[in-house]
N, C-alpha and C positions, 0 to 999 in steps of 0.2 A: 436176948438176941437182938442185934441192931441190925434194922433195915438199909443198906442201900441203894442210891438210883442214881444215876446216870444217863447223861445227857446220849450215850450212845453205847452199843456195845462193845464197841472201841475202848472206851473210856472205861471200860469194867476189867478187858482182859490186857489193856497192855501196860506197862511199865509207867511211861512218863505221857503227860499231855500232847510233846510232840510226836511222838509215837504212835498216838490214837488217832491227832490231825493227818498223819500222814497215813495212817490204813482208811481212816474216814475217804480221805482225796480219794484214794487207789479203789476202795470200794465203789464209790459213785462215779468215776471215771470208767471202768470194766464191767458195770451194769449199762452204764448208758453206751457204751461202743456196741457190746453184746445185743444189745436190742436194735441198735441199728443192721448189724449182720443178719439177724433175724427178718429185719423189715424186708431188704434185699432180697428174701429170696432166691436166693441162688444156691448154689454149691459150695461146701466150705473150701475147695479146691480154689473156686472163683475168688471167694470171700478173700480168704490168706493171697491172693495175687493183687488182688485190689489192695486190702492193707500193708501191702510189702514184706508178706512175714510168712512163716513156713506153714503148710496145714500143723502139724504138729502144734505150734505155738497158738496156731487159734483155734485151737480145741482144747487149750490152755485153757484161752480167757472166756472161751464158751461155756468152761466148766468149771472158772471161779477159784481157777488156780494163782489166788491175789499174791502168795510169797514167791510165785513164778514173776512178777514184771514190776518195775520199780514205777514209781510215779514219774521218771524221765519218760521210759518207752510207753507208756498209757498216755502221757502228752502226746508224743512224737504220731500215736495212731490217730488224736483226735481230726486231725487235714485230710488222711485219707476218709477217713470216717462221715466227712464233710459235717465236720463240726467246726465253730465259730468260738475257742474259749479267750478267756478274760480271766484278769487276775485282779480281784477286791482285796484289799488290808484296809483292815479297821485297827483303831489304834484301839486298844482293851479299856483306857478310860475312856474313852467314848460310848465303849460296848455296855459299859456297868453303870453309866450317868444315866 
């Protein structure tokens, strides 16, 4: 029986590397919106007005519904969310030097 591991759980259940980067992104993007909704304090009513989006859809992401939002509409929430993001590319020989 051979042991595997995995840089992430991504990495274990989906198909190709790109596949796993991009649940990876979606996952870290919909934790950290989530916890900002949280910090607010408010009412999810409030919450879905402020991020432009229906209560239904952020009871979505409150509850981790990651094949509900693509990594476009999890960008598009990071503004109202008053989040600052950036995009890093590393070239992969750089990464492995």
């Amino acid at each position: 029986m051979t042991i595997e591991y995995y840089d992430s759980v991504w990495d274990a259940i989906e198909d190709t590397p790109e596949e796993a980067l991009n649940m990876r992104l979606r996952s870290e993007l919909m934790a950290r919106i989530a916890g900002r909704v949280r910090e607010w304090d408010i009412t999810q009513k409030e919450a879905a007005h402020r991020l432009g989006i229906t209560q239904p859809r952020l009871n979505d992401l409150l509850n981790g519904q990651i094949n509900k939002f693509s990594l476009d509409a999890l960008v598009n929430l990071t503004g109202p969310a008053n989040f600052h993001l950036e995009l890093e590319i590393e070239d992969e020989k750089e990464v492995a030097a």
